[in-house]
C-alpha positions in Angstrom: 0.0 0.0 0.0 1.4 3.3 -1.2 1.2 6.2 1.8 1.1 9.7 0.5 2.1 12.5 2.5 -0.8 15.3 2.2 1.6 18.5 2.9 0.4 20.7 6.2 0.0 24.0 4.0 -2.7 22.0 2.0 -4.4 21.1 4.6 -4.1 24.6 6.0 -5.9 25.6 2.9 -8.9 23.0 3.1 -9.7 23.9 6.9 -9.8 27.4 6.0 -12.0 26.6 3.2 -14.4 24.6 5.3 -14.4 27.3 7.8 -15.2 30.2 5.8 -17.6 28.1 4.0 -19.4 26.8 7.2 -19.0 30.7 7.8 -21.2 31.8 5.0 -23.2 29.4 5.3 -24.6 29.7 8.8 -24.5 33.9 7.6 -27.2 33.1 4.6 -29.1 30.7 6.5 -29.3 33.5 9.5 -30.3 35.7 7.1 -33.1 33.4 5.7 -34.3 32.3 8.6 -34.7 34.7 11.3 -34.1 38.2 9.5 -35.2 40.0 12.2 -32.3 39.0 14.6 -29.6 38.8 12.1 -27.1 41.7 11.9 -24.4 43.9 9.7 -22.3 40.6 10.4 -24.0 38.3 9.1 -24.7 40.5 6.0 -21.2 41.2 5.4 -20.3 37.6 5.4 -23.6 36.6 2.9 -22.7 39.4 0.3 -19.0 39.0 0.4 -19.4 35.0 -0.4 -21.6 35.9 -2.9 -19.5 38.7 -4.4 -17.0 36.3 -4.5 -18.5 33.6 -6.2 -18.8 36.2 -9.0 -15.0 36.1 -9.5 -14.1 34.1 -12.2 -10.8 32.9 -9.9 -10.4 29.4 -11.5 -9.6 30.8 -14.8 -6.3 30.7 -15.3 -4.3 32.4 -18.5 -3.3 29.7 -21.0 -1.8 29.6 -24.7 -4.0 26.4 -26.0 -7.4 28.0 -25.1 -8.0 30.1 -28.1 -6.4 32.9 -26.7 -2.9 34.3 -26.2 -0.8 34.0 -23.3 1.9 37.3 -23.0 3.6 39.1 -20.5 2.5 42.2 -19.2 4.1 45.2 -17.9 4.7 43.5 -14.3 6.5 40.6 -15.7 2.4 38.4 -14.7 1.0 36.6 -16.9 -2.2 38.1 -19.2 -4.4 36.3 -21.5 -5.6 38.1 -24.4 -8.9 37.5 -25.9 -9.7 34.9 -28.6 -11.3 35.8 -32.4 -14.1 35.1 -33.1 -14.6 32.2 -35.2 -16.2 32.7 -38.7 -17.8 29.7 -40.2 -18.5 30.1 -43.9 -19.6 33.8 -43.5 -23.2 33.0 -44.8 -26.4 31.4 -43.7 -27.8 28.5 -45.2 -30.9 29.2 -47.8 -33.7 27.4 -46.5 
């Protein structure tokens, strides 16, 4: 049986994950469920979990998907955006 060390900084990362998840969560259901004794806090917490689920942060800049990968004036990486794609330029007579 092959025994994989999981390194402590990922599993830093997927406690604080579940936390701030459990966080938002108990926020939204707060919110939801007795409005009238929830608070600024709880607010806070719902809007910024949703504003953040609005962040596209799993896209990452690549070369092979459609676009161009170059670097910009800080030396980081930006992704350019792709053509679009013409097919045939005309519509089908039907």
């Amino acid at each position: 049986m092959v025994r994989r060390r999981v390194p402590l900084v990922t599993l830093v990362w997927i406690a604080g994950g579940l936390v701030a998840g459990g966080l938002w969560w108990w926020a939204v259901l707060r919110l939801a469920l007795v409005p009238e004794q929830s608070g600024l806090v709880e607010g806070a917490v719902a809007a910024g979990g949703w504003g953040l689920s609005l962040l596209p942060v799993h896209v990452t800049a690549s070369a092979g998907a459609g676009g161009r990968a170059v670097r910009g004036a800080t030396g980081a990486r930006v992704t350019t955006a792709s053509r679009p794609r013409r097919w045939g330029g005309g519509s089908d007579p039907s």
